[in-house]
TORROTI-602236 format. One record per atom (N, C-alpha, C): x, y negated, z. Coordinates in steps of 0.05 Angstrom, whole numbers, plus 5000, padded with zeros to 4 digits. Atoms other than C-alpha are relative to their C-alpha. Last residue first. Layout:
<nodes>
XYZ
...
</nodes>
This chain:
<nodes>
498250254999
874731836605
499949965030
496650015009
873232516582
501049795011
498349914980
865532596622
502650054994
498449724995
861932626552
501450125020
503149925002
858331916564
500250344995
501250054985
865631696572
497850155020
499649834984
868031956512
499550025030
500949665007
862731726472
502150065020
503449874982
864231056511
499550254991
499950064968
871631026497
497550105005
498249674997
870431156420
500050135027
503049785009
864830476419
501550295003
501949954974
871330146459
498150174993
498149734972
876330376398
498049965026
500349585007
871430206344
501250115024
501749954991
870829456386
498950364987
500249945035
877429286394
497050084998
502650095020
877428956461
500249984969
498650245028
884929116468
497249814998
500149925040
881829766483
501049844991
498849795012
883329776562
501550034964
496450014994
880729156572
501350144987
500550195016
873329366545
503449914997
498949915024
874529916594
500049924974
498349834998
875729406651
500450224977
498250225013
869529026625
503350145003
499150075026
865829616631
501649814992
498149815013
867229996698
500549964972
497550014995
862729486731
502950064988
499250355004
856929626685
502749895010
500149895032
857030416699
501349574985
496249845005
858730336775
500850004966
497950184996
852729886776
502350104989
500050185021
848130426737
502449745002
498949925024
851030946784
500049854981
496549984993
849330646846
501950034976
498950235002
842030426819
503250015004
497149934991
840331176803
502149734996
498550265006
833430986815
502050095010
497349954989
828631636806
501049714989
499549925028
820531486790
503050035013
499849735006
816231576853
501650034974
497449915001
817830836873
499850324995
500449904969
809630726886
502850085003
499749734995
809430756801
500050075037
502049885001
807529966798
499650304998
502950164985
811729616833
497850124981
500449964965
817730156827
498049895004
501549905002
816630016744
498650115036
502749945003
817529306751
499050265002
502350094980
823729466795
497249914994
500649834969
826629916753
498249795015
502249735002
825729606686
498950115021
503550165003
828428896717
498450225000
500949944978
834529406733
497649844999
500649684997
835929556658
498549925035
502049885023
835028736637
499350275010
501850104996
839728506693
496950064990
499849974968
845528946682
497549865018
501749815009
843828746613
499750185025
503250095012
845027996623
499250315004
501650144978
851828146669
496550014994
501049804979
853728566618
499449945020
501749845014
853628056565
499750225020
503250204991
856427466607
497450244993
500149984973
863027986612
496649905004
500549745000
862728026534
499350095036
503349905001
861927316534
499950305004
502350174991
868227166565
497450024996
499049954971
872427656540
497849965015
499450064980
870527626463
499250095027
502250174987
870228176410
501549865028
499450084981
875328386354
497449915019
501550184999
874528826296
501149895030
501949994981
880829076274
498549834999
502249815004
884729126208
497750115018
498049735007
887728526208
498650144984
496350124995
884928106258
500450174983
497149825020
876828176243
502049905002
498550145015
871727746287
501950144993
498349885009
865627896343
501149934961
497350115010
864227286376
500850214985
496849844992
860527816427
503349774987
499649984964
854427346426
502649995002
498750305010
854627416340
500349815039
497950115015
855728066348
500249675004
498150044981
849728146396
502949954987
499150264985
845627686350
501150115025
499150275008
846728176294
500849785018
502350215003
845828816329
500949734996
500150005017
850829396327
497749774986
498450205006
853129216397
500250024970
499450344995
846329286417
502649964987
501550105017
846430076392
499149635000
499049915019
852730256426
497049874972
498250235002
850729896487
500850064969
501650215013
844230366489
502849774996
501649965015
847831006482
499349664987
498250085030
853130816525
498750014982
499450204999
847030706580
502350034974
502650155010
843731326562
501349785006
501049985030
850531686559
497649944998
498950105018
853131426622
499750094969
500550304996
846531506664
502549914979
497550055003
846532306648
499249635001
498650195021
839732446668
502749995002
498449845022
838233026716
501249874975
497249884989
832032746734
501250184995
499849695003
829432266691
501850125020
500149844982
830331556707
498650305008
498450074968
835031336670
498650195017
498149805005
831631596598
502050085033
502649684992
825331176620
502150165009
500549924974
830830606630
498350145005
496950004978
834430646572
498350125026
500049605011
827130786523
502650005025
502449824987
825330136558
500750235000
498950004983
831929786529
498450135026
497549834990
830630056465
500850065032
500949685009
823729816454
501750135010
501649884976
825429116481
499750234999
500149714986
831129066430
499650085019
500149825027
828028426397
501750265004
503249965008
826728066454
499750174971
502049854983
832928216497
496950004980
499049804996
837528026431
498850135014
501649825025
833727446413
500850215014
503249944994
834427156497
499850194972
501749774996
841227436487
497849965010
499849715008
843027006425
498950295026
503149975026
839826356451
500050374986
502550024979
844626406525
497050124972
498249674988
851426566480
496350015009
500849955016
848725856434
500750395013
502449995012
847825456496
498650204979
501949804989
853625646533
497450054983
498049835000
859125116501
497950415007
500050055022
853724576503
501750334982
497850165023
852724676570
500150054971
498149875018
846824976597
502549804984
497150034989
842924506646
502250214983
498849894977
836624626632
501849995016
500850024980
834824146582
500250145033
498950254982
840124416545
499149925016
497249884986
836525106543
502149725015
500349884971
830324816534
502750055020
500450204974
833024456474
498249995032
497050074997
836125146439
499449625021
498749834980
829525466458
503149874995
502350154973
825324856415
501750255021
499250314989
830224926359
498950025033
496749964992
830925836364
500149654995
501050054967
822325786359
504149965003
498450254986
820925636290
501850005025
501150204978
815026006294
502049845003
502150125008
816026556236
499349675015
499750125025
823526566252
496949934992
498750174997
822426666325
500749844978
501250214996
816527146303
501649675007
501450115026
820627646267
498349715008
497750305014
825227656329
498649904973
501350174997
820028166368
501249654989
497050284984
822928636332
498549815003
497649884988
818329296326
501749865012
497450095013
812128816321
501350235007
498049904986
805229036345
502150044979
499249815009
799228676311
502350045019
500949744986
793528426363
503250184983
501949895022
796327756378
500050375004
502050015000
802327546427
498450154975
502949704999
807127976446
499049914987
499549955021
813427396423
498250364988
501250135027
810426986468
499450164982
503449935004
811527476523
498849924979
500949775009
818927516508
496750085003
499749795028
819826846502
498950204999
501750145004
817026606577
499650144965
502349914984
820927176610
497349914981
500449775034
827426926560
496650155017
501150085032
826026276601
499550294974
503250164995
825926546666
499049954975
501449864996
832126946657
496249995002
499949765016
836326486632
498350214995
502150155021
834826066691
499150164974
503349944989
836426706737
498749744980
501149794994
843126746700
497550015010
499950015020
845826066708
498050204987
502850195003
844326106782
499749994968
499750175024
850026686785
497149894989
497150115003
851826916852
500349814973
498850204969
843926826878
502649934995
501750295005
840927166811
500849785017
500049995036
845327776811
499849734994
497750104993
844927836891
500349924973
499150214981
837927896883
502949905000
500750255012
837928286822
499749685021
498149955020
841728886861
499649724984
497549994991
837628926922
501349764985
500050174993
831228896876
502249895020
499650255010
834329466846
499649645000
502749955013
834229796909
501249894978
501850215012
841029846947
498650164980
499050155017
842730526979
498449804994
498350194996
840730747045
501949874981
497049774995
837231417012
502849745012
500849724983
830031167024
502250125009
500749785005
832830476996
499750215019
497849705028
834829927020
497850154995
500549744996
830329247058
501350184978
501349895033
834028627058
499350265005
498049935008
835228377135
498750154980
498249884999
830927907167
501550164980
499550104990
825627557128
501950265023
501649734979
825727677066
501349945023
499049894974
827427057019
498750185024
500750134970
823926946964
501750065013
498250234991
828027136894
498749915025
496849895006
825027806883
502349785011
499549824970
818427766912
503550074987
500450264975
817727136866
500750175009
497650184991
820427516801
499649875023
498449844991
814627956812
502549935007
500049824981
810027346809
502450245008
500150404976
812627056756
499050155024
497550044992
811527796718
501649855013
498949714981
804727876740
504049924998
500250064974
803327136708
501850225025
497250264988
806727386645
499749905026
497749745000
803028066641
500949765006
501249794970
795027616660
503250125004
498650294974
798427046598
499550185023
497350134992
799027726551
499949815028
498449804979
792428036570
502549894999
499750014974
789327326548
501050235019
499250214989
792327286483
499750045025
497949905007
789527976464
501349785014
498749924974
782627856494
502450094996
499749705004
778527846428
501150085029
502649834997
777027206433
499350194996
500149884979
784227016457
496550065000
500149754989
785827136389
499250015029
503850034991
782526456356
500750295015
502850105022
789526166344
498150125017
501349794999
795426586385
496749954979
498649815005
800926126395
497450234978
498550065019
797025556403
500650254988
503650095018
792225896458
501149944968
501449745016
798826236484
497250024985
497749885021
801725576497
499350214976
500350195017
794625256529
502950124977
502049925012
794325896576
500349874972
499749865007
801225756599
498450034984
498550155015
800025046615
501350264983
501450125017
794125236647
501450014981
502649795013
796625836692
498949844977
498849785016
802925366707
498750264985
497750075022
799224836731
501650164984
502850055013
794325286778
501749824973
500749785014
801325606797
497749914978
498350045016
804224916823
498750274980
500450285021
797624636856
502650134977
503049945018
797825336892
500049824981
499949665018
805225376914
497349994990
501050165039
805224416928
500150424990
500650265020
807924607003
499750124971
498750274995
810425347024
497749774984
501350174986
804925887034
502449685000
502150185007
809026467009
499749825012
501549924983
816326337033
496949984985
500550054977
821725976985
496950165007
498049904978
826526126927
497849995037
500049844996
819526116881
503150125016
502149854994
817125516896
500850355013
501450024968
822925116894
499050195009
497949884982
825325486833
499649935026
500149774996
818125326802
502450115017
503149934974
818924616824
499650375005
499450134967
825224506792
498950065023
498349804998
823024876723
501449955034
501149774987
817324326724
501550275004
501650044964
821523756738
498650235005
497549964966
826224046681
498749965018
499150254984
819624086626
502350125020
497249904996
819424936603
501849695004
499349694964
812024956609
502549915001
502449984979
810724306567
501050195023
498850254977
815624346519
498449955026
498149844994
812924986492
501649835018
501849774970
805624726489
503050065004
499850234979
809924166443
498250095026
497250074991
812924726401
499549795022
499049804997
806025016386
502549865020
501549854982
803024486374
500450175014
498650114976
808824226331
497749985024
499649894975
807624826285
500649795026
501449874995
805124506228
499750125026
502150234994
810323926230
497250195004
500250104982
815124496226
498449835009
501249804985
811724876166
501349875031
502949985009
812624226121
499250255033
501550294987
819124146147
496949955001
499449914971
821624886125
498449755021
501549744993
817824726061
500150085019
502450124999
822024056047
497750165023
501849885026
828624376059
497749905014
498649795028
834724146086
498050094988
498949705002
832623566116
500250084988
499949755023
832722806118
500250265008
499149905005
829622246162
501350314984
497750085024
825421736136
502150085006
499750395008
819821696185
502949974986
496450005002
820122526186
500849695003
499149814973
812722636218
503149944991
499250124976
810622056170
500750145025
497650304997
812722246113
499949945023
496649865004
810023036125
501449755000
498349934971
803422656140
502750095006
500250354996
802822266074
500350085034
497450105005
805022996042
500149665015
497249844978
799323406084
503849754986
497350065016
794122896047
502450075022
498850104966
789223346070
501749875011
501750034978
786723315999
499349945032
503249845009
792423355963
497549915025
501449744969
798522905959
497850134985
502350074989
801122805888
498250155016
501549754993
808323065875
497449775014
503350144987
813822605838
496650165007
502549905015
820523005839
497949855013
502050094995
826822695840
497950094993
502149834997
833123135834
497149905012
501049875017
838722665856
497450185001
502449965002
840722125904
498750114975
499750045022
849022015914
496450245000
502449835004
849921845979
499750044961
501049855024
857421636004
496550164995
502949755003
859321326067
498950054978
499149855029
866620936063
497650254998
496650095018
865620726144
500050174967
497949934979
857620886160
501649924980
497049885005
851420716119
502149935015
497050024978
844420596136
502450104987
498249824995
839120586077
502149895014
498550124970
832320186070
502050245000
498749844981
829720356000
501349945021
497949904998
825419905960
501150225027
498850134984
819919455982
503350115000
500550164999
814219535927
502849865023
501050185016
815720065891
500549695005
497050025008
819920515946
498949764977
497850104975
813820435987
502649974987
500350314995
808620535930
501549835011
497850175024
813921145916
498149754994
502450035016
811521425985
501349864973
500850395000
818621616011
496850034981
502150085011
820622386022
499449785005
501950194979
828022616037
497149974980
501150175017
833023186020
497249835014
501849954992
839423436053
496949874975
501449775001
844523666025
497350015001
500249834972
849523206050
498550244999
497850054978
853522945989
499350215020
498449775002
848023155943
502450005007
497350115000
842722785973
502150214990
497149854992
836523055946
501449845001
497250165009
829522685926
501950245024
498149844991
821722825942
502850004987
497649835012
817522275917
501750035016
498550024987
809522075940
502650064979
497449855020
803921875899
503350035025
500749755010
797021765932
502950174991
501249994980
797521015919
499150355002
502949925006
800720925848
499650085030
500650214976
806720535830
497950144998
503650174995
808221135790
500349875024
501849844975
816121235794
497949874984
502449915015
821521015724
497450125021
500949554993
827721115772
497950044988
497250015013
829620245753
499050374998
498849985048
822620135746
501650084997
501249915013
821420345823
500850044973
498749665000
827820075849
497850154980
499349984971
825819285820
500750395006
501549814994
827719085754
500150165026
500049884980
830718395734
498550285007
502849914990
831217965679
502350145023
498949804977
836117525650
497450135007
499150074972
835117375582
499450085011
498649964965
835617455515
499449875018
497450064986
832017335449
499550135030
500150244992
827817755408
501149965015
500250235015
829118275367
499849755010
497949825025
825218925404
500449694988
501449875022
821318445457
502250134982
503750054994
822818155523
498250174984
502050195019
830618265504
496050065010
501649715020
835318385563
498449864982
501150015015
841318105600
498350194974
498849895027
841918275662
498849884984
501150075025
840618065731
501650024977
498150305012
842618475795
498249884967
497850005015
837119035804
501049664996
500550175016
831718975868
502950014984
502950104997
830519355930
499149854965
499449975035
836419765951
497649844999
502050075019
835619416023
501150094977
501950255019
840119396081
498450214985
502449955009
844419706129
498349864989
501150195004
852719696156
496150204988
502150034999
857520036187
498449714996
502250174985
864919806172
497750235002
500149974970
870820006146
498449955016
499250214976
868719826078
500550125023
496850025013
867320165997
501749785031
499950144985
859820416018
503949934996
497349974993
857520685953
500849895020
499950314981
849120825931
503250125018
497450044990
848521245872
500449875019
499650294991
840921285854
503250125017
497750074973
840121855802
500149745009
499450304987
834122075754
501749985020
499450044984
831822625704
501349665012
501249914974
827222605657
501050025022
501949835003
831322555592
498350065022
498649855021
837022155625
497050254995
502549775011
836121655677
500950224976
499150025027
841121155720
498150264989
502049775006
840920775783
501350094977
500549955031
846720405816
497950164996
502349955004
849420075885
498050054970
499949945026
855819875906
497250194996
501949784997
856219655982
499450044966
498349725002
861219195994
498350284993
497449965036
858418575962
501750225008
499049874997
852018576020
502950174973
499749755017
847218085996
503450095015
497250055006
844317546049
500650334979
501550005013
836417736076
503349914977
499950334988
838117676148
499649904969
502150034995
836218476138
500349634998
500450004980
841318546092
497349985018
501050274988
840118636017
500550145027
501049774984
844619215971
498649655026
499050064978
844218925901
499249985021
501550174979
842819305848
501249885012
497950054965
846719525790
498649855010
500550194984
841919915733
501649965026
497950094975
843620415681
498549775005
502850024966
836220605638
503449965017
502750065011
840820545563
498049845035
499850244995
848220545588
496549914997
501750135014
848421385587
500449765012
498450145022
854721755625
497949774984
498950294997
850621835686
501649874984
501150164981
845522435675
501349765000
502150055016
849622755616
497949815018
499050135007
855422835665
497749824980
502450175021
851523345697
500749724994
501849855019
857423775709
497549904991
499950055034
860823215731
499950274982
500350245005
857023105792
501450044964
502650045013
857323825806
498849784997
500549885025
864623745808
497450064990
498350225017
866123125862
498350214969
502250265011
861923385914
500849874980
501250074987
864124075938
497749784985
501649865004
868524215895
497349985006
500050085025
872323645905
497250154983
501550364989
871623635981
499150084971
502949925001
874224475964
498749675006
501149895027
880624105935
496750225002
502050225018
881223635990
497650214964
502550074985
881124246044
499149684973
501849834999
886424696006
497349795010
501050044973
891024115997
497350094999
502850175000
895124355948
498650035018
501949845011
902624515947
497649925005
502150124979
908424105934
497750215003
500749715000
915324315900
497649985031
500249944980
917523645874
498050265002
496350064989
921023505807
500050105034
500450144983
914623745765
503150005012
500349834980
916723915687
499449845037
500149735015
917523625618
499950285028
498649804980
914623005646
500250314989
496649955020
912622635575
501450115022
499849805016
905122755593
503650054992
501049965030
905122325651
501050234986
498250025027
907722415726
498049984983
501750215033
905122175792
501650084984
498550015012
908022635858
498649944973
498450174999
904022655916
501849814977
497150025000
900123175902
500949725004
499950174976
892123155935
503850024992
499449824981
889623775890
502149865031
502749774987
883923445858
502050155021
502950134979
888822805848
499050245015
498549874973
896423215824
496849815014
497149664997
895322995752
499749895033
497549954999
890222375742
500550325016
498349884975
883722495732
502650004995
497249975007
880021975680
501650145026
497950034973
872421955675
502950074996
498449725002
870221795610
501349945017
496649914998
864521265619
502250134998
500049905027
858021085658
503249964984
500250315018
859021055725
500350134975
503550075000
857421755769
499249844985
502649815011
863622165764
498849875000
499149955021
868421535778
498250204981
500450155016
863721295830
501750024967
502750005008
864921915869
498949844978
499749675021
872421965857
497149984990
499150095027
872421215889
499650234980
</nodes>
């Protein structure tokens, strides 16, 4: 009702105590209120929201000149009397109001204005006419011609050919008391490749938030649909088959030769005309290796796990049991595997390999992997933050485990080191949940535990790729790194989980005070 009050032509009229949701109706001759109410913080941003930049361009819908009331058609072809429906113009600009005033769901047809009376000619007589959406919004009926439009309810904005809106009007769904109110029309003639006659039809008439972002999605769905490809559930099924079980099991060659293609074809996307240079193709050769290494890690050995020289666990030890107590975790692990090579490809060399997630889109198509996976809903967005988080402080977490295995290293000040610089990282904050009480910061329990599990995984990965290819001549002070991980959620405890006072803890830590 508020909406249609801003939108109809008219001097809108707010009663006292509306915007802020009072109770209590008085006029001008109340020499004071009688009830002691206070305002309903959530209508009064609604208001804000959608009610006030409606009547800041008051100038748009106050005019009677270009107003037009449609009527909203069913499909069974019957008119729809709850559904309130209006255009209206003003120097160049244009609004379609459309009101749903019912408990119901319902869908039809803007298509065609109620009949009015008009004159044919300046002076001459009356009668009814009619004007269909086109005329009413002033569009080129013109072939070639598309229009881009804003909802300013939801935000979002849509593209219709305006032959299509010309000739057959607008098809719009609406929910219980659903509100659109269709501003900011701009008429843009495809070009040559007619990228806008594809952009309609990659969205078939749903809305987003920005044209440009949509534009570069439909570009990339090559990309995104090599991405679906590898990271299918039957095929994530098969690989865990594969790789919990013995060389030489059933379907291991037919599954690799599939997985070498389907890789290739990613990083072909990914990578344009680079693999004729051989940049692309050393990546897919590092990702295969690494699939592979992960196999001798999850197979099963046959008697009893082989230790260390010094009868301690290996890191492969260590990620075995890692990956075996928590399945969640080795998916996790697979997929950020697949990421972080992507995010090699070509010849330039990134610092953060996160620039490309935003160039490429890539945090949709890794947020429906993830479900696909089996991630709950609840997990999904902890799981997306430390794939960014591993791929964009790969540099660091290398420099950790060079620094490790020096000998003579201090293991708790290269590991507090590197936690101290992750937990200054956007998407580990935003992992951590971290959140101000007061005057503290706060981080969560639950992820903070998930978070040393992940990196506990990340530092010993180092080790055992570098063991397979150094001959183990590099030092693995795996006892110590556990003991180091272990020892953190406990001093995480300690602090309240504050997170100045844990970052304090670790310097003293990494100092031998704590």
């Amino acid at each position: 009702v508020c909406t249609l009050m801003a939108a109809l032509p008219g001097l809108p009229m707010v009663g006292h105590g509306q915007i802020e949701g009072f109770r209590e109706k008085y006029g001008m001759e109340y020499r004071k209120a009688y009830l002691d109410e206070r305002a309903d913080d959530e209508l009064v941003g609604r208001h804000e929201r959608q009610i006030f930049p409606l009547l800041r361009r008051r100038a748009l819908f106050s005019g009677v000149k270009d107003f037009l009331l449609y009527d909203f058609f069913l499909s069974s072809g019957a008119v729809d009397e709850n559904v309130i429906a209006f255009s209206n113009r003003h120097e160049g600009e244009r609004c379609l109001v459309v009101v749903h005033n019912r408990f119901a769901d319902t869908a039809g047809w803007v298509r065609v204005s109620a009949a009015y009376a008009g004159e044919e000619r300046a002076g001459g007589p009356r009668s009814l006419q009619r004007q269909d959406l086109g005329q009413g919004l002033g569009l080129r009926n013109e072939p070639g011609w598309f229009v881009v439009f804003r909802d300013a309810v939801s935000g979002l904005e849509y593209i219709r050919p305006a032959s299509e809106l010309c000739a057959n009007g607008m098809f719009i769904e609406l929910h219980a008391y659903q509100t659109h109110v269709f501003l900011d029309f701009r008429e843009m003639a495809d070009d040559a490749g007619a990228h806008l006659a594809r952009l309609s039809a990659y969205l078939q008439g749903r809305g987003v938030g920005s044209m440009e972002e949509a534009g570069r999605e439909m570009s990339l769905q090559p990309l995104h649909n090599a991405w679906r490809e590898l990271c299918r559930t039957d095929l994530l099924q098969r690989q865990l088959a594969v790789l919990h079980d013995r060389t030489g099991s059933k379907g291991e060659g037919a599954l690799w030769l599939e997985l070498e293609e389907k890789i290739g074809d990613l990083f072909c996307r990914a990578g344009g005309n680079a693999l004729a240079t051989g940049g692309s193709q050393k990546i897919i050769e590092l990702l295969l290796e690494d699939l592979l290494v992960l196999w001798t890690v999850l197979c099963p050995e046959r008697g009893h796990a082989q230790m260390g020289a010094d009868g301690m666990p290996t890191a492969k030890n260590i990620l075995q049991m890692q990956f075996k107590a928590k399945a969640e975790l080795e998916r996790l692990f697979l997929l950020w595997l697949y990421a972080q090579r992507l995010t090699e490809t070509g010849s330039e060399r990134r610092a953060d390999g996160r620039s490309l997630f935003a160039e490429w889109l890539l945090d949709g198509v890794l947020v429906e992997s993830l479900r696909g996976w089996g991630f709950s809903e609840s997990r999904v967005d902890p799981a997306l933050r430390m794939i960014r988080s591993a791929c964009g402080l790969r540099t660091e977490i290398r420099a950790c485990s060079t620094e490790l295995a020096k000998t003579g290293g201090s293991v708790a000040a290269a590991l507090g080191q590197l936690v101290k610089t992750m937990a200054r990282d956007d998407d580990v904050q935003a992992l951590l949940q971290l959140h101000r009480f007061q005057n503290d910061l706060f981080f969560n329990r639950e992820n903070f535990h998930w978070f040393c599990d992940w990196l506990t995984v990340q530092i010993l990965w180092e080790f055992h790729r570098s063991a397979k290819k150094e001959a183990e001549d590099r030092r693995q002070p795996i006892a110590e790194i556990m003991e180091f991980f272990n020892f953190l959620p406990a001093l995480a405890a300690k602090t309240g989980f504050k997170l100045e006072i844990f970052l304090e803890k670790l310097d003293q830590l990494a100092a031998g005070k704590e």
